[in-house]
LOMITI-696303 format. One record per residue (C-alpha): x, y, z. Coordinates in steps of 0.001 Angstrom, whole numbers. Example, Ala and Ser with C-alpha at 12.3 -4.5 7.8 and 13.67 -1.06 7.14 Angstrom:
LOMITI-696303
<pt><u>12300</u><v>-4500</v><w>7800</w></pt>
<pt><u>13670</u><v>-1060</v><w>7140</w></pt>
END
This chain:
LOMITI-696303
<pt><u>21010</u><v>136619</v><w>152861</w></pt>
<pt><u>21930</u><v>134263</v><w>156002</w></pt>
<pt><u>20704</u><v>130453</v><w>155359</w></pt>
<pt><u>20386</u><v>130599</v><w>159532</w></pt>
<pt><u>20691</u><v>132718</v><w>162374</w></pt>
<pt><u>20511</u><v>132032</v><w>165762</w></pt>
<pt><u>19712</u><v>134851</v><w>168049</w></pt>
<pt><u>20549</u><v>135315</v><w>171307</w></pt>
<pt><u>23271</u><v>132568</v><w>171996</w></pt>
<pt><u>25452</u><v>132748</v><w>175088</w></pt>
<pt><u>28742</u><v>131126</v><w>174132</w></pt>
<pt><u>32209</u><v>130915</v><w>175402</w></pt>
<pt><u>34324</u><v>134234</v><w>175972</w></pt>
<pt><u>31361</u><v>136607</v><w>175867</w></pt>
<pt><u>29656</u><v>138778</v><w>178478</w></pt>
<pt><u>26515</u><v>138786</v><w>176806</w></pt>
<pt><u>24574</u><v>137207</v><w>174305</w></pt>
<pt><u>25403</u><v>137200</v><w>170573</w></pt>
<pt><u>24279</u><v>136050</v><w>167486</w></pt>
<pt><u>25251</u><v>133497</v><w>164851</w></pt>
<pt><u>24839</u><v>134377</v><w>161090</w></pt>
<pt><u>25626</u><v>131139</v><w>159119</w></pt>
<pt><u>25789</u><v>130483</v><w>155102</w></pt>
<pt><u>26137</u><v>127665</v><w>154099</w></pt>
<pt><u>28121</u><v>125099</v><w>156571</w></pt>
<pt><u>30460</u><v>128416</v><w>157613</w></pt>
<pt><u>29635</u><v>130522</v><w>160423</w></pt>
<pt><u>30250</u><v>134138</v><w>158704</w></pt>
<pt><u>29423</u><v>136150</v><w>161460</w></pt>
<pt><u>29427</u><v>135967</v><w>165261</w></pt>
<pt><u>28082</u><v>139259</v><w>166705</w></pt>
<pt><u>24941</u><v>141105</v><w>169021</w></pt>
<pt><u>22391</u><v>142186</v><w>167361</w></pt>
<pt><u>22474</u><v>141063</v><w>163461</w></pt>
<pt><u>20170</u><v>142732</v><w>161188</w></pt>
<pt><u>21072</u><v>140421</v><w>157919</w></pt>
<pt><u>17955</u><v>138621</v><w>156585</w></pt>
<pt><u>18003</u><v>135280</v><w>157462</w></pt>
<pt><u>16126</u><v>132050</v><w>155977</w></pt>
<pt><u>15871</u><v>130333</v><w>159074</w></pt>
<pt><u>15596</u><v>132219</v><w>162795</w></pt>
<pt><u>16049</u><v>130628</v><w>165653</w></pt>
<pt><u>16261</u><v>132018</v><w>168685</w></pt>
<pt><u>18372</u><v>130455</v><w>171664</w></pt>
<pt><u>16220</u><v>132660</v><w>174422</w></pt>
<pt><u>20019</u><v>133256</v><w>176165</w></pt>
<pt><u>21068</u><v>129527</v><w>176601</w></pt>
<pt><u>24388</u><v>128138</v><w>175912</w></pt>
<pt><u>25832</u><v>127414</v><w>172451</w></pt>
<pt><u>28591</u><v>125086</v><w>172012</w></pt>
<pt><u>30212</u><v>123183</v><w>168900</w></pt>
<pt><u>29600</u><v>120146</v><w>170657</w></pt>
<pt><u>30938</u><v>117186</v><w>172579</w></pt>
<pt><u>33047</u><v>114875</v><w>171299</w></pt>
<pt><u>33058</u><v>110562</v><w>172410</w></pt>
<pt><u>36928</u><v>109501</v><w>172529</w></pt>
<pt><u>36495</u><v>106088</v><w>173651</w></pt>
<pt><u>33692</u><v>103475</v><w>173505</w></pt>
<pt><u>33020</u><v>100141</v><w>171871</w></pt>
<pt><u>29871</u><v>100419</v><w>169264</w></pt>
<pt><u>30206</u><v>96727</v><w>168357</w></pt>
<pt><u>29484</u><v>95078</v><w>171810</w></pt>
<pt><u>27147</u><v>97835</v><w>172694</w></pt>
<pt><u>23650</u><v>96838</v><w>173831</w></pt>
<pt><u>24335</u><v>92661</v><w>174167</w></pt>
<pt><u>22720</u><v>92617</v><w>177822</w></pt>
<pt><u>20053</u><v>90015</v><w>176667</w></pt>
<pt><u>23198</u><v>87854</v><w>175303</w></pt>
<pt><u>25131</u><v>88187</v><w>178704</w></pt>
<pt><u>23301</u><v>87015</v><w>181545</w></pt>
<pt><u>25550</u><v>88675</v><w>184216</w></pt>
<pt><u>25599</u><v>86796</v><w>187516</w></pt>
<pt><u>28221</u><v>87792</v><w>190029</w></pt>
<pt><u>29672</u><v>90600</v><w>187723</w></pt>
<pt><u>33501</u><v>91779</v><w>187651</w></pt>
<pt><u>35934</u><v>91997</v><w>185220</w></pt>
<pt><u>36527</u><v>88393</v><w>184539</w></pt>
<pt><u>32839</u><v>87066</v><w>183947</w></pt>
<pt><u>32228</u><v>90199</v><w>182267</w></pt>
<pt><u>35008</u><v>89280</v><w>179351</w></pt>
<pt><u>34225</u><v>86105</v><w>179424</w></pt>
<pt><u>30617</u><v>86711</v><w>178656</w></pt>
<pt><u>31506</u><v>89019</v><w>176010</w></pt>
<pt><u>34077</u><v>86993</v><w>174185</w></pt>
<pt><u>31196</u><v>84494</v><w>173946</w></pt>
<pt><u>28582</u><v>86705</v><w>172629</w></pt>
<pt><u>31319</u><v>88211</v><w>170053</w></pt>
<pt><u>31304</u><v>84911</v><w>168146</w></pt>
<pt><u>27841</u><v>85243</v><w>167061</w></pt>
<pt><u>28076</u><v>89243</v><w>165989</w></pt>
<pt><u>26966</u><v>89519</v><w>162010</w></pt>
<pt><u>26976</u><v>92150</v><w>160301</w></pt>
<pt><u>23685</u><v>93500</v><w>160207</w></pt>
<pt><u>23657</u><v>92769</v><w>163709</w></pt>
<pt><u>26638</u><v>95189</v><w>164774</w></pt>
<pt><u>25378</u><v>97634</v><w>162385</w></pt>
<pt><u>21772</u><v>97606</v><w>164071</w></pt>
<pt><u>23147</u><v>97924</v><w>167622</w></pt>
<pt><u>25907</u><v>100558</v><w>166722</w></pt>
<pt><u>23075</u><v>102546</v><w>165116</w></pt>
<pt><u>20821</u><v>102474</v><w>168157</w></pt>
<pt><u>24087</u><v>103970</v><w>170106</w></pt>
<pt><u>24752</u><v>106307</v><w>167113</w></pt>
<pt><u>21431</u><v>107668</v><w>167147</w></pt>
<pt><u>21902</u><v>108011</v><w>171679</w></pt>
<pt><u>24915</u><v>110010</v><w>170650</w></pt>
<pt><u>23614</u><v>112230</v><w>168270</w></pt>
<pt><u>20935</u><v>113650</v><w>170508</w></pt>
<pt><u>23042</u><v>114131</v><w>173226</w></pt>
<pt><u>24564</u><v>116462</v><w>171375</w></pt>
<pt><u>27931</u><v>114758</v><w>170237</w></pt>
<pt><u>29101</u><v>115799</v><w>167195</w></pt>
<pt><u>32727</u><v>112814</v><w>166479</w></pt>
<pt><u>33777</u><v>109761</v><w>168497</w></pt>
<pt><u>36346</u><v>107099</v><w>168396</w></pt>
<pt><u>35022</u><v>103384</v><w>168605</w></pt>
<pt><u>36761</u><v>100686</v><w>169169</w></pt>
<pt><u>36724</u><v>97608</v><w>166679</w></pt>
<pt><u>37512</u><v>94064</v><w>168098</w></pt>
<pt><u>39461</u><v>91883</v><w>165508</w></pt>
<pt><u>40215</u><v>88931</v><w>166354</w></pt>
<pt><u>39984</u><v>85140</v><w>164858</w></pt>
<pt><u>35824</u><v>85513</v><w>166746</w></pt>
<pt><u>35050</u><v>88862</v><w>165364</w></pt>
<pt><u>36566</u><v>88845</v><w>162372</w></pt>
<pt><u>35891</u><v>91831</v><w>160216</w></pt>
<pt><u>32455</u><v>91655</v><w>160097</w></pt>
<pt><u>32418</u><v>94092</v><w>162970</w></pt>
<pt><u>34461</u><v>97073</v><w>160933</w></pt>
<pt><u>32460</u><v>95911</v><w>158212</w></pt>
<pt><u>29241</u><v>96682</v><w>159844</w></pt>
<pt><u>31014</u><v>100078</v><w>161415</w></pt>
<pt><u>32171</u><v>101126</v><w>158183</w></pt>
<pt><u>28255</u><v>101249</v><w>157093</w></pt>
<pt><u>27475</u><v>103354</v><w>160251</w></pt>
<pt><u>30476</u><v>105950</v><w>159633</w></pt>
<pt><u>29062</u><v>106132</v><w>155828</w></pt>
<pt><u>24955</u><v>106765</v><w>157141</w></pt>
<pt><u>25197</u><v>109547</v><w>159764</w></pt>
<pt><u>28348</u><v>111014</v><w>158485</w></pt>
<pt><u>26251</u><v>113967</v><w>157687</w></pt>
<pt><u>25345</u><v>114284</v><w>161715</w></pt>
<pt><u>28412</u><v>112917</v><w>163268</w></pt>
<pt><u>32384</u><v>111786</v><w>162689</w></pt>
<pt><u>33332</u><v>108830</v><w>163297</w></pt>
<pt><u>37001</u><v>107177</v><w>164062</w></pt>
<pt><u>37931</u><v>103593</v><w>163839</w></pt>
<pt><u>39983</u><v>101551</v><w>165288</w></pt>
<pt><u>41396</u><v>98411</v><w>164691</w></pt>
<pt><u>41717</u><v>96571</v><w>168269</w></pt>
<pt><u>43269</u><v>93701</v><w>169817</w></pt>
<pt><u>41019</u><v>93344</v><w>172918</w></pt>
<pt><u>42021</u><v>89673</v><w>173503</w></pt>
<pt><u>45883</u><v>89600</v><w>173157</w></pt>
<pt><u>48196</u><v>89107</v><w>170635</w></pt>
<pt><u>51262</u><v>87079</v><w>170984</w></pt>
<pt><u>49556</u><v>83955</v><w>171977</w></pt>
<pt><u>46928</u><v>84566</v><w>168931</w></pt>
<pt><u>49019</u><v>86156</v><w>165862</w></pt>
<pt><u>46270</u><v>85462</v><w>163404</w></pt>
<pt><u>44853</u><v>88986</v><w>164901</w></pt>
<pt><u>47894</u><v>90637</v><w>164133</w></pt>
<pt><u>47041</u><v>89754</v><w>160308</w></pt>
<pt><u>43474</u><v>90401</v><w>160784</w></pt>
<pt><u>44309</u><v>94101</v><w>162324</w></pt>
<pt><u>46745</u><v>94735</v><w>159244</w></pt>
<pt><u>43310</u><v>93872</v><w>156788</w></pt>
<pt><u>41191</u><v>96427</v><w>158896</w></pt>
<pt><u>43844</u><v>99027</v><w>157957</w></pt>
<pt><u>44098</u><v>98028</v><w>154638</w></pt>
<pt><u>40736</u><v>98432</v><w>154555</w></pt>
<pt><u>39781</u><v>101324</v><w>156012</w></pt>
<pt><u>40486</u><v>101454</v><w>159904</w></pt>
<pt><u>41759</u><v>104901</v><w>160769</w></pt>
<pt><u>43900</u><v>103607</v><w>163892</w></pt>
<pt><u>45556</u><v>100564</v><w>165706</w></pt>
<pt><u>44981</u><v>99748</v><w>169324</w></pt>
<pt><u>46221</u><v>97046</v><w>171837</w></pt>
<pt><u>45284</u><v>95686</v><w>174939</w></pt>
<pt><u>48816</u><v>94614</v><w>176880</w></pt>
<pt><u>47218</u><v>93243</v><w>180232</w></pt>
<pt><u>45272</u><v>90726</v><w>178299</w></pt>
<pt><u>48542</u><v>89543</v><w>176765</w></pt>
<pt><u>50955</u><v>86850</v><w>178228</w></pt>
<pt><u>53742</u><v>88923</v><w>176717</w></pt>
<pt><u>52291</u><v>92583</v><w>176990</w></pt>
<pt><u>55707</u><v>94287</v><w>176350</w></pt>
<pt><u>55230</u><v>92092</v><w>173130</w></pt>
<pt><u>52175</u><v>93387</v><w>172356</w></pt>
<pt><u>52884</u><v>97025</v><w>172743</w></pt>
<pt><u>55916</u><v>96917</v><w>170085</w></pt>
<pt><u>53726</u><v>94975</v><w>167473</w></pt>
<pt><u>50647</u><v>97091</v><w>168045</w></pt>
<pt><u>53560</u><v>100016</v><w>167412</w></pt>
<pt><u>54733</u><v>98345</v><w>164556</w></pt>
<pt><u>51145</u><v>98453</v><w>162702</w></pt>
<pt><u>50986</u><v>102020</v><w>163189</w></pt>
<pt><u>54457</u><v>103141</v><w>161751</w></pt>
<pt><u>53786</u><v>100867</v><w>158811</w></pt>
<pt><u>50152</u><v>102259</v><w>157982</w></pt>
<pt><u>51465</u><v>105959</v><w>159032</w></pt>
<pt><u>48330</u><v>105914</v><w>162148</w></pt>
<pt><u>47503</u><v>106861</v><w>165183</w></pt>
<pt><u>47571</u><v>104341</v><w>168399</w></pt>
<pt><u>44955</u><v>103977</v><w>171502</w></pt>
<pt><u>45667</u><v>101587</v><w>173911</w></pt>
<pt><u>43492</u><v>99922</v><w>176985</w></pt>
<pt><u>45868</u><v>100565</v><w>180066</w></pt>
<pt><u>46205</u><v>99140</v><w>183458</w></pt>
<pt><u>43031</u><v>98124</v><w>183899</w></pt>
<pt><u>43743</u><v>97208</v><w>188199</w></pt>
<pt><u>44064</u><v>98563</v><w>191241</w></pt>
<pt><u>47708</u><v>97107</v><w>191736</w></pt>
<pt><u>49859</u><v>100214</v><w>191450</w></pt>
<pt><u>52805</u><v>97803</v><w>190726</w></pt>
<pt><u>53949</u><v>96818</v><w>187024</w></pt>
<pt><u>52275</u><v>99725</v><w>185237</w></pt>
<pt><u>52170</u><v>99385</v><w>181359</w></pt>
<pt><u>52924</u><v>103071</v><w>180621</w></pt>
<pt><u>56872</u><v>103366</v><w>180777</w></pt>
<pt><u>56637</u><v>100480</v><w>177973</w></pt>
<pt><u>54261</u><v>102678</v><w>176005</w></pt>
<pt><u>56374</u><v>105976</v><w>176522</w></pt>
<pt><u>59864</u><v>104032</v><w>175583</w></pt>
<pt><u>57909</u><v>103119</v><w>172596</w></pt>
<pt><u>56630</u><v>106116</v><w>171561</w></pt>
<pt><u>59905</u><v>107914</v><w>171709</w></pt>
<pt><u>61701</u><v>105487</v><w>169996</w></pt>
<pt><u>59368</u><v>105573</v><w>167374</w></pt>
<pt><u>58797</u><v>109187</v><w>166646</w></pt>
<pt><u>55047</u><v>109484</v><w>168154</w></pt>
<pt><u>55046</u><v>112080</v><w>170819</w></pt>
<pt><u>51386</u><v>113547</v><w>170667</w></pt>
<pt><u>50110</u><v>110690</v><w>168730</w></pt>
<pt><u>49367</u><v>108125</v><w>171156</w></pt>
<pt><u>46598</u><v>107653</v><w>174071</w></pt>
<pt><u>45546</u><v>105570</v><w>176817</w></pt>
<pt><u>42497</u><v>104638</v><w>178280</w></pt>
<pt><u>41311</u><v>103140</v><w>182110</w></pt>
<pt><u>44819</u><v>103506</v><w>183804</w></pt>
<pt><u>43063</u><v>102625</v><w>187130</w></pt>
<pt><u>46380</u><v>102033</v><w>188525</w></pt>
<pt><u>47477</u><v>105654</v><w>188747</w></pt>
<pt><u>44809</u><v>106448</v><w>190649</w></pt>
<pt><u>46202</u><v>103293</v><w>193773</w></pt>
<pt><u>49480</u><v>104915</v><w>193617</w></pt>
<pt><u>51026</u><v>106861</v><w>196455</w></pt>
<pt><u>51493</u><v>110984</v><w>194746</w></pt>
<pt><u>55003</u><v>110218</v><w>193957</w></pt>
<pt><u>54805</u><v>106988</v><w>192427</w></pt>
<pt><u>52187</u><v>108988</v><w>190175</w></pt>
<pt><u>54206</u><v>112306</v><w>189791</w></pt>
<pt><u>56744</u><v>110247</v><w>187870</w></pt>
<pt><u>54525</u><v>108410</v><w>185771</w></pt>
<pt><u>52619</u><v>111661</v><w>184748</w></pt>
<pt><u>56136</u><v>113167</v><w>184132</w></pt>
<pt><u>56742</u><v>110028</v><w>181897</w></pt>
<pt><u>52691</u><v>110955</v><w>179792</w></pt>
<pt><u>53843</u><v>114557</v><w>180125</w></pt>
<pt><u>57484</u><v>113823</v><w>178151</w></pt>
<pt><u>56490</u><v>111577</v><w>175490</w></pt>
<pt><u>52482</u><v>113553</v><w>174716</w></pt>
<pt><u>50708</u><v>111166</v><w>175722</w></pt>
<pt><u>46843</u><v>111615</v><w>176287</w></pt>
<pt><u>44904</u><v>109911</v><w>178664</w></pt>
<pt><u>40933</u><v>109270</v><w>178792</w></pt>
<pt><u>38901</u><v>108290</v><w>182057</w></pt>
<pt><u>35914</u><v>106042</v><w>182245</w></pt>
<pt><u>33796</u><v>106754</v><w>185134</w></pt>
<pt><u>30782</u><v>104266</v><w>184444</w></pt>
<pt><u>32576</u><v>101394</v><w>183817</w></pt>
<pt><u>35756</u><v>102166</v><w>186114</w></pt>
<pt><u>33831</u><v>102786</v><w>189138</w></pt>
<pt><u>31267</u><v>99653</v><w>188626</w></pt>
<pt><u>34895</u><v>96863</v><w>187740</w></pt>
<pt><u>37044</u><v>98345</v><w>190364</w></pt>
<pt><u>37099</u><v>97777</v><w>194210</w></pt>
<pt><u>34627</u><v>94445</v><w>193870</w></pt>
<pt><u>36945</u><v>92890</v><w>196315</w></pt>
<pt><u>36383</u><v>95351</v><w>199317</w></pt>
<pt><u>33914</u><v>94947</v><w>202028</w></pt>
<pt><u>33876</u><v>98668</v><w>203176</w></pt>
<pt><u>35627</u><v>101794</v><w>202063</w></pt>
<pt><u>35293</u><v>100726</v><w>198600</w></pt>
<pt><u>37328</u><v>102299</v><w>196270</w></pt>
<pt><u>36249</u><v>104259</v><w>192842</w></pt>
<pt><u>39512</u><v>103769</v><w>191015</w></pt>
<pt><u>39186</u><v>106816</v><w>188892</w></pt>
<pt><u>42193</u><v>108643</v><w>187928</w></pt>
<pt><u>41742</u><v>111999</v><w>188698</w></pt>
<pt><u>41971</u><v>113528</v><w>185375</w></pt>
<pt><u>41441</u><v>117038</v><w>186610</w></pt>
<pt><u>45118</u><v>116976</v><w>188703</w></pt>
<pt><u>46693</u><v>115750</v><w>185517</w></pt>
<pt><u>45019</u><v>118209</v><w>183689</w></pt>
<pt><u>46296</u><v>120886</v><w>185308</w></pt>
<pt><u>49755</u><v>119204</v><w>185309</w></pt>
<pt><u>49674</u><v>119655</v><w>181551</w></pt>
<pt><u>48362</u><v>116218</v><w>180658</w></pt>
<pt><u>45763</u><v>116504</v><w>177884</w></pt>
<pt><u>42679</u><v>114372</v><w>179217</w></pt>
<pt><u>39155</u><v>113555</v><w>178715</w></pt>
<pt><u>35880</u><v>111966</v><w>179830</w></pt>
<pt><u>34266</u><v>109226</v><w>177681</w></pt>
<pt><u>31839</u><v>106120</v><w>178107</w></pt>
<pt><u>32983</u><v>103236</v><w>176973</w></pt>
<pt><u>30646</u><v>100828</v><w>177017</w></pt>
<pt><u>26752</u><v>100758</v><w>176592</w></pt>
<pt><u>24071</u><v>98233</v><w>178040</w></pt>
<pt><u>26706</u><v>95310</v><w>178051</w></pt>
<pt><u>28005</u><v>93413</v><w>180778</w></pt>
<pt><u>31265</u><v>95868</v><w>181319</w></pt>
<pt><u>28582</u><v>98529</v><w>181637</w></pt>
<pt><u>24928</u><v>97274</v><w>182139</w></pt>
<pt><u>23840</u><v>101890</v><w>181563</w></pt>
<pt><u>24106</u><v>104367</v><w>179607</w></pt>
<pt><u>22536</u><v>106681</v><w>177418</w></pt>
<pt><u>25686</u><v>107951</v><w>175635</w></pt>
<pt><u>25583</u><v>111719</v><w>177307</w></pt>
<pt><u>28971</u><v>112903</v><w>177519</w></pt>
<pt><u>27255</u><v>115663</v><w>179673</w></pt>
<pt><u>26189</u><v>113064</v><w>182134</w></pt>
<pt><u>29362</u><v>111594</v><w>182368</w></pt>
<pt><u>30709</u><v>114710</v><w>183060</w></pt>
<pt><u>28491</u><v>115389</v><w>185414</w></pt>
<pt><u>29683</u><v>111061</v><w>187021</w></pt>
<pt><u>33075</u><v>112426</v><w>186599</w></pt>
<pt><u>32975</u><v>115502</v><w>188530</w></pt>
<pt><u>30807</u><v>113730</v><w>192006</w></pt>
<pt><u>33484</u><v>111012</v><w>191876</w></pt>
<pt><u>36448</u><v>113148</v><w>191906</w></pt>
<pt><u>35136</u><v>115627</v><w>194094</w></pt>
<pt><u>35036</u><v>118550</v><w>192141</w></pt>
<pt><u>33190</u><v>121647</v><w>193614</w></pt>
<pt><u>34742</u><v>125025</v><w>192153</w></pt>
<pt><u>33461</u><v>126482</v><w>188885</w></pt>
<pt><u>37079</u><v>126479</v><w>187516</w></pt>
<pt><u>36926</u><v>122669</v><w>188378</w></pt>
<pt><u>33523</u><v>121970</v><w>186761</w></pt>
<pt><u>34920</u><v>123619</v><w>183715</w></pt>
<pt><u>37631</u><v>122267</v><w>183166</w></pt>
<pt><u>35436</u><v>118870</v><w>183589</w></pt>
<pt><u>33412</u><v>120179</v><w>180451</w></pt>
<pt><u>36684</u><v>121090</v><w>178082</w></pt>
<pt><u>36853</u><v>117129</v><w>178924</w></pt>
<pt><u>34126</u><v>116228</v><w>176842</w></pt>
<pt><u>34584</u><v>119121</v><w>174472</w></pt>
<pt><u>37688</u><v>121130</v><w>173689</w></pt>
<pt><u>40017</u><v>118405</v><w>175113</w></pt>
<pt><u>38458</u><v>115611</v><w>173599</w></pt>
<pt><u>38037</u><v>117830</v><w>170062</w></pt>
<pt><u>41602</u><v>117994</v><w>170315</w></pt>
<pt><u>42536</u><v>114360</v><w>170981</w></pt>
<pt><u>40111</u><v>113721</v><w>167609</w></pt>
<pt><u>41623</u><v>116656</v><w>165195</w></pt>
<pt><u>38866</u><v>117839</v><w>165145</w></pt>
<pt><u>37543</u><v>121948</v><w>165442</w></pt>
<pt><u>35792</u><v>122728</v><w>168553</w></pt>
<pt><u>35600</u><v>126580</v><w>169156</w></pt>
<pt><u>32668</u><v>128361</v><w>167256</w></pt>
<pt><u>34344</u><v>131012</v><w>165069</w></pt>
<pt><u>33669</u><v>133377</v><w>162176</w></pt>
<pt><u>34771</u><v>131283</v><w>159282</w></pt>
<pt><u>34693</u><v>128143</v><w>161474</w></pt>
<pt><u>31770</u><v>124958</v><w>160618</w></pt>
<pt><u>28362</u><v>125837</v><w>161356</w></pt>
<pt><u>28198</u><v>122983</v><w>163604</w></pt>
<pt><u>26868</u><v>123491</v><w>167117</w></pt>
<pt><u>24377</u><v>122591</v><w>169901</w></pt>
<pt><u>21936</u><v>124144</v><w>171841</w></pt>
<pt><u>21789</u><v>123154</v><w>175537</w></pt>
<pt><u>19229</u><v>124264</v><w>178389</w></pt>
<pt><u>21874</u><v>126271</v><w>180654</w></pt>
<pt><u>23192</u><v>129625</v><w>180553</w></pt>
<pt><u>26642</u><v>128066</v><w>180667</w></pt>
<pt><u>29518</u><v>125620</v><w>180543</w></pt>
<pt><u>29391</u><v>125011</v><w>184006</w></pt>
<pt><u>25611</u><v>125200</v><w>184714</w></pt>
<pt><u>25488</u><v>122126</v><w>181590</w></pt>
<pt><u>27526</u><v>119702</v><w>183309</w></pt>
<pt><u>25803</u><v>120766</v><w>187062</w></pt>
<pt><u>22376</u><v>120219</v><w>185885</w></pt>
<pt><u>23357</u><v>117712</v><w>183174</w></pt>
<pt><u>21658</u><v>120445</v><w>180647</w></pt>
<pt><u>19358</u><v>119268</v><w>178232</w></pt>
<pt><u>20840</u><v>119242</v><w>174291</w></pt>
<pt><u>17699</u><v>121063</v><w>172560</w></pt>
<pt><u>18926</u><v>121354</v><w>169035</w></pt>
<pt><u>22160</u><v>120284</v><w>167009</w></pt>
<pt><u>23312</u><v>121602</v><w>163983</w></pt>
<pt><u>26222</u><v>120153</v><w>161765</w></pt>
<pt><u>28220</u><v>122048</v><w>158885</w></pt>
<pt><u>25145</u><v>123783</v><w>158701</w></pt>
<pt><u>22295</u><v>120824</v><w>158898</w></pt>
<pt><u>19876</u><v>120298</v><w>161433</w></pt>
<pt><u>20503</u><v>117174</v><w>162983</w></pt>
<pt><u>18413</u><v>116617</v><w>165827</w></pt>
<pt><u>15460</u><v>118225</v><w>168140</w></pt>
<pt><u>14906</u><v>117707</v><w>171756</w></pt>
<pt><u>12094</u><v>120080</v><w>172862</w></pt>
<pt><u>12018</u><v>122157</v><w>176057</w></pt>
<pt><u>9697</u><v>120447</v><w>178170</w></pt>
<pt><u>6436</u><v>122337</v><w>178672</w></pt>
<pt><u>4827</u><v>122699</v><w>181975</w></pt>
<pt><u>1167</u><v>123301</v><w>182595</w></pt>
<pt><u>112</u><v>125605</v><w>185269</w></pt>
<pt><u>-1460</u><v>124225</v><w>188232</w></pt>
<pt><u>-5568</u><v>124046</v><w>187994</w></pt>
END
């Protein structure tokens, strides 16, 4: 006796539609036409199954603050300014009511583990990883959840952060992340943020580069660092605007630099494209890196969202799909090959940048979503529709098929 099967699920790397006989939270068996008795049927009609997407950078605690940050001219510099203002006044409950309005975004868009970001710092205190702690704990059942402890505003010139980001690992942070361009020494900042992570045994994320000046890049720092220190395929960057201002060759060498010391890189569309290029008058730049021509250079990269409804990003609806689907018009990407490998982005790429599992397998978690599309590609083209979610075996979501009523 099956506790669910799905019939008639197109997935990945077969020509024609299977189904899914799960027990439990295992899948234990992935084949056409299965005759088992089932609890539960559900029938996919011959859309696309996947095991979900997966969020690799955004910030939960200054999500949805628009109504605290009256933005005037916008850009980078009023836009942290605005935010280090409001970040004062973040309480717990607070942080833990607007991270669960994003949560909740998430989880219907079919994303199944994400990284957030946790500014600590002499404003924030830890009543932001306090509040994020609470969230990880209430919708564990529908979604993972990463931490990390981060250093938004600098370091050297404000070392009581450098304690504070030692008590969020204590306490239950899962990784350490700096911020060197906001630091007056960011070299500096780099080693110490390096230094937390050796002596806590974590992970380390950093904000890169955040500019269109292809001159003084932060990343051979970074990649000295993390072969001195043992942590090839343990580190990752995020923004890197600057790679994408850089004559090819100037780039080649800095992607050979990523390449050498396994370094993963994630691309922001929504917030990249709306901070960069303020300056011009015509011609204006979208200072995206083009994550698909490192991609293909061996890089592991993904797509991810950043921010929510603040003043870095005044959008969002926290659809990886959709910023896929951002991703792909801004870089240009046509070919079905290229549109895939836009959607491994946001799912097998960004799986693998979180540890996590995300290939749907016989003995492999039950945990998958149902989109309106017959395929990878057609999802991120039409920006498919997540119908259903299931994780380790639990329903967690519903987003009916719209119904249309025949003309009178």
């Amino acid at each position: 006796m099956l506790d669910l099967l799905v019939k008639n699920a197109r997935l990945d790397d077969y020509q024609a539609s299977v189904d899914i006989g799960i027990v439990g939270e295992q899948i234990t068996l992935l084949e056409a036409d299965i005759t088992a008795p089932a609890r539960v049927v559900l029938d996919a009609e011959n859309q696309f199954v996947c095991a979900g997407f997966y969020e690799t950078h955004i910030h939960l605690d200054k999500a949805c603050i628009l109504s605290r940050c009256p933005v005037q001219a916008g850009g980078k510099e009023e836009a942290s300014q605005l935010t280090k203002e409001a970040k004062k006044d973040f309480t717990e409950q607070d942080v833990f009511a607007r991270a669960s309005r994003v949560i909740e975004m998430a989880i219907k868009k079919g994303t199944m583990g994400l990284r957030t970001f946790v500014e600590t710092d002499p404003r924030a205190g830890l009543r932001s990883l306090a509040a994020l702690k609470r969230v990880r704990e209430v919708y564990a059942p529908a979604i993972d959840i990463e931490l990390c402890a981060f250093a938004q505003d600098g370091l050297t010139q404000e070392m009581a952060t450098y304690e504070l980001l030692r008590q969020a690992l204590q306490q239950g942070a899962d990784l350490v992340g700096g911020c060197p361009y906001t630091d007056p020494d960011p070299d500096r900042h780099v080693e110490l943020i390096f230094d937390l992570a050796e002596e806590f045994e974590v992970n380390v994320d950093f904000h890169l580069d955040f500019d269109l000046n292809p001159a003084q890049s932060g990343i051979p720092k970074i990649v000295e660092q993390t072969k001195q220190r043992g942590y090839q395929g343990r580190v990752s960057i995020g923004h890197v605007n600057k790679l994408s201002a850089m004559p090819p060759a100037q780039r080649a060498g800095l992607v050979q630099l990523l390449l050498e010391a396994e370094i993963a890189l994630t691309v922001l569309p929504a917030t990249d494209l709306l901070m960069m290029g303020q300056e011009h008058t015509h011609l204006i730049t979208r200072g995206v890196v083009n994550a698909h021509e490192l991609q293909a250079q061996g890089l592991l990269t993904t797509i991810s969202s950043n921010n929510i409804l603040n003043a870095f990003t005044p959008y969002g609806d926290a659809s990886l799909v959709r910023m896929a689907n951002l991703y792909a018009n801004v870089a240009q990407l046509a070919t079905d090959d290229e549109i895939r490998a836009t959607y491994e982005m946001v799912t097998t790429n960004a799986a693998r940048l979180l540890a996590r599992q995300a290939r749907l397998q016989v003995g492999g978690p039950a945990t998958f979503v149902l989109l309106e599309a017959s395929s990878a590609t057609e999802a991120i083209r039409t920006i498919a529709q997540p119908l259903l979610g299931y994780k380790n075996g639990r329903p967690t979501f519903t987003n009916p098929k719209a119904v249309l009523y025949p003309a009178v």
